[in-house]
C-alpha positions as CSV (number, residue, x, y, z in Angstrom):
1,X,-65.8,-11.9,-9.8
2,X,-66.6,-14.5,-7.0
3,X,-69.7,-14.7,-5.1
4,X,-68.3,-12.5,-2.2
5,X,-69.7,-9.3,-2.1
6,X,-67.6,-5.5,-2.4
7,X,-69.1,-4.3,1.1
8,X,-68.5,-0.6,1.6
9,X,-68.8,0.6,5.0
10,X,-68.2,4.0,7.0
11,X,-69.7,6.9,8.4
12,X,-72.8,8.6,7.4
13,X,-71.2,11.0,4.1
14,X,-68.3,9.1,3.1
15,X,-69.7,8.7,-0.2
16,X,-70.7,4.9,-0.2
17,X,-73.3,5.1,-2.2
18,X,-71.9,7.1,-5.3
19,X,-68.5,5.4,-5.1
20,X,-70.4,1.9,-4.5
21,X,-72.7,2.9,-7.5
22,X,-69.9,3.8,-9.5
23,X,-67.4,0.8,-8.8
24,X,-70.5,-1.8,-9.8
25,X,-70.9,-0.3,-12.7
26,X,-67.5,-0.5,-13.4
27,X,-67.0,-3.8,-12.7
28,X,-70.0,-5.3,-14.1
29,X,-72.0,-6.3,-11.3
30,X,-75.1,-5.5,-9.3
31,X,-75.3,-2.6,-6.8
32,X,-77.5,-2.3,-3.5
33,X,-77.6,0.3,-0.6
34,X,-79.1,-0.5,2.2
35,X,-80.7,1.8,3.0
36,X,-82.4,1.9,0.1
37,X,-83.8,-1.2,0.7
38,X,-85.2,-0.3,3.8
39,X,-86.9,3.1,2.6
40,X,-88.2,0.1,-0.3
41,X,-89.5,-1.9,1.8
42,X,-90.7,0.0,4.6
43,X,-91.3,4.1,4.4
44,X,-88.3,7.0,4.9
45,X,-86.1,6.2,7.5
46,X,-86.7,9.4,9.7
47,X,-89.7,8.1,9.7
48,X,-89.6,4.5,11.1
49,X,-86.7,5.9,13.6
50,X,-89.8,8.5,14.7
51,X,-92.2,5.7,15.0
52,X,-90.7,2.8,16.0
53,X,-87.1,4.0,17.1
54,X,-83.8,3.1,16.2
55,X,-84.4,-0.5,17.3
56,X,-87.1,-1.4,15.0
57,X,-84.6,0.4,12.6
58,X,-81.6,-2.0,13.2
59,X,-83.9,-5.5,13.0
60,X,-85.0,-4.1,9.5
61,X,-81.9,-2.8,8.5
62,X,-79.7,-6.0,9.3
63,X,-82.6,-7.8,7.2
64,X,-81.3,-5.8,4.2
65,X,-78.0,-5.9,5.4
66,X,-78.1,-10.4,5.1
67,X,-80.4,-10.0,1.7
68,X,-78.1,-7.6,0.1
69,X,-75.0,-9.9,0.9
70,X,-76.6,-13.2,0.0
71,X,-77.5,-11.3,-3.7
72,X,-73.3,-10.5,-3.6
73,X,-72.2,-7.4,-5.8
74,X,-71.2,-4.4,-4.7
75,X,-73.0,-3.2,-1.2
76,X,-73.3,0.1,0.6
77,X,-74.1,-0.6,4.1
78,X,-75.6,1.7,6.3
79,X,-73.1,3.6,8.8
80,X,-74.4,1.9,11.9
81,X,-74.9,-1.6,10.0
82,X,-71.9,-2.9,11.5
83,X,-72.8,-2.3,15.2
84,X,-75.0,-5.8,14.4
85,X,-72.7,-8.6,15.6
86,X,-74.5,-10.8,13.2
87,X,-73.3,-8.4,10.2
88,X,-69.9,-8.4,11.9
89,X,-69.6,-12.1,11.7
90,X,-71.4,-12.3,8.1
91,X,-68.8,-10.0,6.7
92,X,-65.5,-12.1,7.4
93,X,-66.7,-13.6,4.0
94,X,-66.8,-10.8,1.8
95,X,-64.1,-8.3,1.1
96,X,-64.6,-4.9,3.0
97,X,-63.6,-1.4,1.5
98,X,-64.0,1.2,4.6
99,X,-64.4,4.7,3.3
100,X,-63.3,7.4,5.5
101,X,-64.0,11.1,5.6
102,X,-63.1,14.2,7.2
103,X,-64.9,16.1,9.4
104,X,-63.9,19.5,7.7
105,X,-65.5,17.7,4.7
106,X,-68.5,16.4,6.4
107,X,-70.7,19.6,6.7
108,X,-71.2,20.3,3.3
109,X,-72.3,16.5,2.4
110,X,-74.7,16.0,5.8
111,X,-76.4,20.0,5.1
112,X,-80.0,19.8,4.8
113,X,-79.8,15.8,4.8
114,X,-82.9,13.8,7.0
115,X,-80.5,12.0,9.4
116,X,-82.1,11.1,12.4
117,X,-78.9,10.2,13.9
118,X,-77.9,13.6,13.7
119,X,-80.4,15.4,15.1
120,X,-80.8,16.4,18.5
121,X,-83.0,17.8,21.0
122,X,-80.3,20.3,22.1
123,X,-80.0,21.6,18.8
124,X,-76.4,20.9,18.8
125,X,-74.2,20.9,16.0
126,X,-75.3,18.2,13.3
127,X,-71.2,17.9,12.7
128,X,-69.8,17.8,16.2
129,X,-72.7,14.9,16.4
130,X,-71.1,13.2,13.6
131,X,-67.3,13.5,14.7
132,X,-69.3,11.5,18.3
133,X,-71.0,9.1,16.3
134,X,-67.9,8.5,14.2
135,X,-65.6,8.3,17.0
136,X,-67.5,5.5,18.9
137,X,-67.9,3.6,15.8
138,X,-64.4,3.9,14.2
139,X,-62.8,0.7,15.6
140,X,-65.5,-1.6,14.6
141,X,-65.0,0.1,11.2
142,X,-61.3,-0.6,11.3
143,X,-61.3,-3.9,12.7
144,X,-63.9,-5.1,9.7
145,X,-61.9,-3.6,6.8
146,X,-60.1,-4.8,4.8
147,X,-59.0,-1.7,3.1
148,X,-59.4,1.9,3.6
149,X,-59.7,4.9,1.3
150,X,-60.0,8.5,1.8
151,X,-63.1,10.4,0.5
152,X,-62.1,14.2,1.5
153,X,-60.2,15.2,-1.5
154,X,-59.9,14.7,-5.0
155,X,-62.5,13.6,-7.7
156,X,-64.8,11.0,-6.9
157,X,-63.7,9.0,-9.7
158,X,-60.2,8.5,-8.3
159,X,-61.7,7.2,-5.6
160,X,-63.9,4.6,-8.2
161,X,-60.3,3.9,-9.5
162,X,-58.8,2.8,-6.7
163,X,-62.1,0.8,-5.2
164,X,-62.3,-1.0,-8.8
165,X,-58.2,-1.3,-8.6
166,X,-58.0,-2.8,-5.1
167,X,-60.6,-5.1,-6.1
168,X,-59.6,-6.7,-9.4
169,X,-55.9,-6.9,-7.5
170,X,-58.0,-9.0,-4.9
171,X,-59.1,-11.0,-7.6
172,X,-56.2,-11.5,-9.1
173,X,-54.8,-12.7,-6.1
174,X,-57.6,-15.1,-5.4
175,X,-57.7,-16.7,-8.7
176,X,-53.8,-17.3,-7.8
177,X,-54.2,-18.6,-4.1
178,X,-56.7,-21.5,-5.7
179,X,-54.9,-22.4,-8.5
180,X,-51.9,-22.9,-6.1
181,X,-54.1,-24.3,-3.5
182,X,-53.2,-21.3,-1.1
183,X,-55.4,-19.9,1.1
184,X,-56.5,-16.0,1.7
């Protein structure tokens, strides 16, 4: 594999993490989460948004966002990671796997989960939040992408397949456009 990074990005569920952990393993090469780096590094999330807000948030988050890609991989980006035009432009170098989900999917995967995104004062529907929070963010998440898969149905390891599939074919092709002197 080259030194671009696998970059998954999407909304908050879509299974990043587990497919991202997964597709690493699969094809031999170090996984991080972002998030996870942040909770590392600096205390829950809920937390830091209660404390410092959700701008604090972002300046640590796009921290681990240009650490994680600069270590290359397989990364899990945070769902609002790509709102950073900095990570916007730093991605055009990596290859970009969006993974989508539905929201009659969504409620069992965000139930009970410490998303401070998702709560409200209002009280309102954690999911109907999401499908906002989604809605505003889906063309950034288009427009990044390179590819998108479906995490709603089936078994996660399909899924894997087809992340691990799309990639080596990526590969391939790459390998191809420099031997040829193409570009991609």
């Amino acid at each position: 594999m080259t030194g671009r990074a696998i970059v998954l990005i999407g909304p908050m569920g879509a299974g990043k993490t587990s497919i991202g952990k997964r597709a690493a393993s699969r094809l031999g090469v170090p996984f991080t989460d972002t998030d996870a780096l942040v909770v590392r590094d600096h205390g829950p999330i809920d937390a830091i948004f209660a404390s410092h807000g959700e701008t604090h948030f972002r300046s640590l988050e796009r921290a681990a966002v240009a650490s994680a890609l600069s270590d290359g991989g397989v990364v899990a980006l945070g769902g609002g990671a790509v709102l950073d035009a900095d990570t916007q432009r730093d991605l055009a170098g990596h290859r970009v796997v969006l993974l989508t989900v539905g929201p009659q999917t969504i409620a069992s995967r965000i139930r009970g989960a410490r998303r401070p995104l998702l709560a409200s004062a209002d009280g309102s529907d954690a999911v109907a939040r999401w499908q906002e929070i989604y809605a505003a963010r889906r063309p950034v998440y288009e427009r990044l992408a390179d590819v998108t898969f479906d995490t709603s149905s089936g078994p996660l390891s399909q899924i894997v397949d087809a992340v691990v599939e799309w990639v080596q074919g990526a590969e391939q092709a790459g390998d191809a456009d420099e031997s040829t002197g193409a570009s991609s």
